[in-house]
N, C-alpha and C positions, 0 to 999 in steps of 0.2 A: 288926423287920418283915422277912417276907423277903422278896429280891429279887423285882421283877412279872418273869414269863415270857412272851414272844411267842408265840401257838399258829401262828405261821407260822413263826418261827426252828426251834420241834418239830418240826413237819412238815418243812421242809427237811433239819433235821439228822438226820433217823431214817432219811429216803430216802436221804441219802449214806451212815449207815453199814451200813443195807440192803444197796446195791448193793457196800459195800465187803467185805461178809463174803459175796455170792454171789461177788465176785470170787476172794474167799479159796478158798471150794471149788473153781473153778475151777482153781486152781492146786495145788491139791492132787491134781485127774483130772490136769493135765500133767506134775508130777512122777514120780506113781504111772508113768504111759504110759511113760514117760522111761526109767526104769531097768528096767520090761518091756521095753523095746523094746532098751536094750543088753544084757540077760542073754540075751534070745530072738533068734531070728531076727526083723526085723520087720516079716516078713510074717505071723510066727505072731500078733506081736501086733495089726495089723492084721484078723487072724479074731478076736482075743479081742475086740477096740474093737467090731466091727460086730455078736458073740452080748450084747454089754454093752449095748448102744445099743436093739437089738429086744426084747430083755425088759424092760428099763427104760423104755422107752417104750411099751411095749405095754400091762403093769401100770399104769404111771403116768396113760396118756390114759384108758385104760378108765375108772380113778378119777376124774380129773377131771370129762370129760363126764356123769359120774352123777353128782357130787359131792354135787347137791339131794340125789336120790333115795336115794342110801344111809345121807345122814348123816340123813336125815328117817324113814326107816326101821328105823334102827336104836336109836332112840327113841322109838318107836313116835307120831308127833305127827300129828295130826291139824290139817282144814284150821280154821282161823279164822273163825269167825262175825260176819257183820260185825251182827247183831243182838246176838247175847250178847258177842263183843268189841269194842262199837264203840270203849270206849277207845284199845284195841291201833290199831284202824284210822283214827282219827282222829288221834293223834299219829304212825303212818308216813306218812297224805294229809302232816298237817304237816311233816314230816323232808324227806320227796319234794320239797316246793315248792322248800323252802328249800334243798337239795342239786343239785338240776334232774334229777335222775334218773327214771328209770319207776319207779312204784309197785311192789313185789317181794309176791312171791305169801306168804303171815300165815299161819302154822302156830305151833302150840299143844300144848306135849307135858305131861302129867301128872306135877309134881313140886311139891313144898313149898319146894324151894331156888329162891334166887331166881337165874336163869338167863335167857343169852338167848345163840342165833349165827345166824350170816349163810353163807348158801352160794351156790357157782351161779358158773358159770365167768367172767360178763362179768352187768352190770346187765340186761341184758332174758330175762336168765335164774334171777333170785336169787330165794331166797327168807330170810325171819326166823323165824327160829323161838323163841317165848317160851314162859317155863313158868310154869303154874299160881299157883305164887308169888310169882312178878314182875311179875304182872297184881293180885293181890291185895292186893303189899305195898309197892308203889309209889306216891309220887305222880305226878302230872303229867308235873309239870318232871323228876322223879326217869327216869320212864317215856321221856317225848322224848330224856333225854340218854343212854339206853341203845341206844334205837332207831338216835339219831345214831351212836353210835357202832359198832352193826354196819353201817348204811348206808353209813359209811367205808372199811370193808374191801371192799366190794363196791365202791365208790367207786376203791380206790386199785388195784385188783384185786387182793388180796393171794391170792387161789386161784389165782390165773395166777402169781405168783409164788414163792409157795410148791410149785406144780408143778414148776416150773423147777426149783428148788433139790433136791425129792426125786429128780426125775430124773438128776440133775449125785451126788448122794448114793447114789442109787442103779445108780449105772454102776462108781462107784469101791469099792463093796462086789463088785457082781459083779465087776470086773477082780481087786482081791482077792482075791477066792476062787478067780477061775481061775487066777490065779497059786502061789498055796499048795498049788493041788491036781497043776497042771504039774509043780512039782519033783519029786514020787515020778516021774515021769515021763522026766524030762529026763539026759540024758548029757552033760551040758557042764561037766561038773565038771575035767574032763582040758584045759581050755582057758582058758588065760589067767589061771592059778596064782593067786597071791594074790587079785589083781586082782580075778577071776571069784569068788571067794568071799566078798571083800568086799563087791561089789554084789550078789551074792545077799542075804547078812546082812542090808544095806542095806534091799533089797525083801522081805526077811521081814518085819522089824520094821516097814516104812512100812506093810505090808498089814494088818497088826493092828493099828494106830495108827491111819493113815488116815480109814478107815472111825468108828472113834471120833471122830476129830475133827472130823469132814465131818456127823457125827450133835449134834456138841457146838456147829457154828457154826450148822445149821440151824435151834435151840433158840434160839440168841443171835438169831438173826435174826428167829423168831418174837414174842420177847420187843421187838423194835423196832418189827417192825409192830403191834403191841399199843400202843405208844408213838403212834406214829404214828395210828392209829386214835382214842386220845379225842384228842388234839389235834385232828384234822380234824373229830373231832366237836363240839366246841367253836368250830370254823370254821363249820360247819354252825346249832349253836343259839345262837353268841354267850351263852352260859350256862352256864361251867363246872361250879358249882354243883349242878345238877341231874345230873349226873355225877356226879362227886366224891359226894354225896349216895348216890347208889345203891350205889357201891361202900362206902361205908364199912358202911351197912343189910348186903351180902354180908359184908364184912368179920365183921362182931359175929355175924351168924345162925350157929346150930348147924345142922349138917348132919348128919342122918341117915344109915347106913349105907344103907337104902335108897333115898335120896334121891343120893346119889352113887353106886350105882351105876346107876340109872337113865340115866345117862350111858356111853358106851364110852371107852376111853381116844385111839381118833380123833376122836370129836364133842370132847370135852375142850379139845383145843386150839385148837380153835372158837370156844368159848366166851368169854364176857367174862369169868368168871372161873372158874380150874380146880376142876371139883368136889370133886377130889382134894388135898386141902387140905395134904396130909405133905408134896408133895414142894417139892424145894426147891433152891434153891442152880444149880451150872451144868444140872442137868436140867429147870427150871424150864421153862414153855413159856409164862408168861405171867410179866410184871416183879412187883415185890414190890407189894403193893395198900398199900401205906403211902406208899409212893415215885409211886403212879398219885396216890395222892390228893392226897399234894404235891404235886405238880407241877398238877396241874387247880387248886390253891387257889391257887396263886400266879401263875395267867393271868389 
């Protein structure tokens, strides 16, 4: 028999290594900065921080505070009837009680794969979006444990977090690139012999690296808030099962190619589970759905 799992022990343990891998990016933007700032003057790199910082977050905010609106639009979903979906609506009133949060605004996208995600930068901004499928092919309990666990994500604010991290990702790709593109540029090669060529080399290879790895932990991180999220949802319905249950039903279902691509590869990792079923391995953006379902059967 295997070992029982605490969905509190989950939840704690996913938030430390959560925060332990935005720390990791972190340290990857002060390396990167580091060896710019001793190849460059560092006041050049000081201009390159402040062009890194304004695009990065300019991009980034704009996405976020839309986040409902474009991932809801680009699925083309429509609002929720609380006549024709009272199910939908009666198991999020129930998620809600039990979670304490405000009611989040019920969209409903046209698809046979069974599907559902959560958007909206803080809870009195969220919305759920379920698909045609997952209304149809769902039970109950199957239904509330799916809900629970988007209402989690919006719960733990994984969109505020996840912001954070593209933004921290995306400052260390554009300093990269501003660096790669400086050297055709730069006359400092006559200074400081080996030394200077060594931390060049240095900062070539960190700058093509970087960027990969800062892209490869934001993945690892997604995949924990994913972790995180049916545990809390489990905290939320005291009912693994009904969980666990839904994913295995995704597990087995065949996916049409039109049914995945009815999804874009940003709502994707939205998703409870990715409609893109090949990928795999450290690209992953959600954990292995064999390992979700252990882990939910043994809470």
């Amino acid at each position: 028999m295997a070992a029982k799992i605490s969905f509190e022990d989950q939840i704690t343990k996913n938030k430390i290594k959560s925060v332990f891998l935005m720390f990791s990016v972190i340290v990857f933007l002060i390396i990167i900065g580091y060896i710019v700032a001793l190849i460059f003057d560092p006041s050049y790199f000081f201009i390159i921080m402040i062009i890194s910082i304004i695009f990065s977050l300019s991009y980034t905010l704009i996405s976020y505070y839309n986040s409902d609106k474009i991932a809801l639009a680009s699925v083309r979903a429509k609002p929720a009837s609380p006549t024709h979906h009272r199910t939908f609506y009666n198991a999020t009133e129930n998620m809600s009680i039990a979670s304490g949060m405000p009611m989040p605004r019920l969209y409903v996208m046209q698809s046979n794969e069974i599907n559902a995600f959560a958007s909206g930068r803080d809870p009195k901004h969220a919305i759920i979006c379920m698909t045609t499928g997952a209304l149809e092919k769902l039970s109950k309990d199957e239904l509330e444990g799916v809900i629970a666990h988007e209402m989690s994500h919006i719960a733990n604010y994984d969109i505020r977090f996840m912001t954070l991290t593209a933004i921290m990702i995306g400052m260390i790709s554009i300093i990269a690139e501003l660096f790669l593109r400086s050297l055709w540029f730069s006359h400092n090669d006559d200074r400081g012999g080996k030394a200077q060529v060594f931390l060049i080399l240095a900062g070539v290879i960190l700058s093509i690296l970087a960027p990969i790895a800062a892209q490869l932990i934001s993945l690892a991180i997604s995949r924990k808030r994913e972790f995180l999220a049916d545990a809390t949802g489990v905290k939320f319905t005291r009912y693994p099962r009904g969980l666990s249950s839904a994913l295995n039903k995704i597990k087995h279902e065949h996916v049409s190619k039109q049914d995945a691509h009815a999804f874009n590869k940003a709502v994707a990792a939205l998703c409870i589970a990715n409609p893109f079923k090949k990928v795999s391995g450290l690209f992953m953006t959600h954990p292995d759905i064999n390992e979700r379902i252990r882990r939910l059967e043994a809470m």
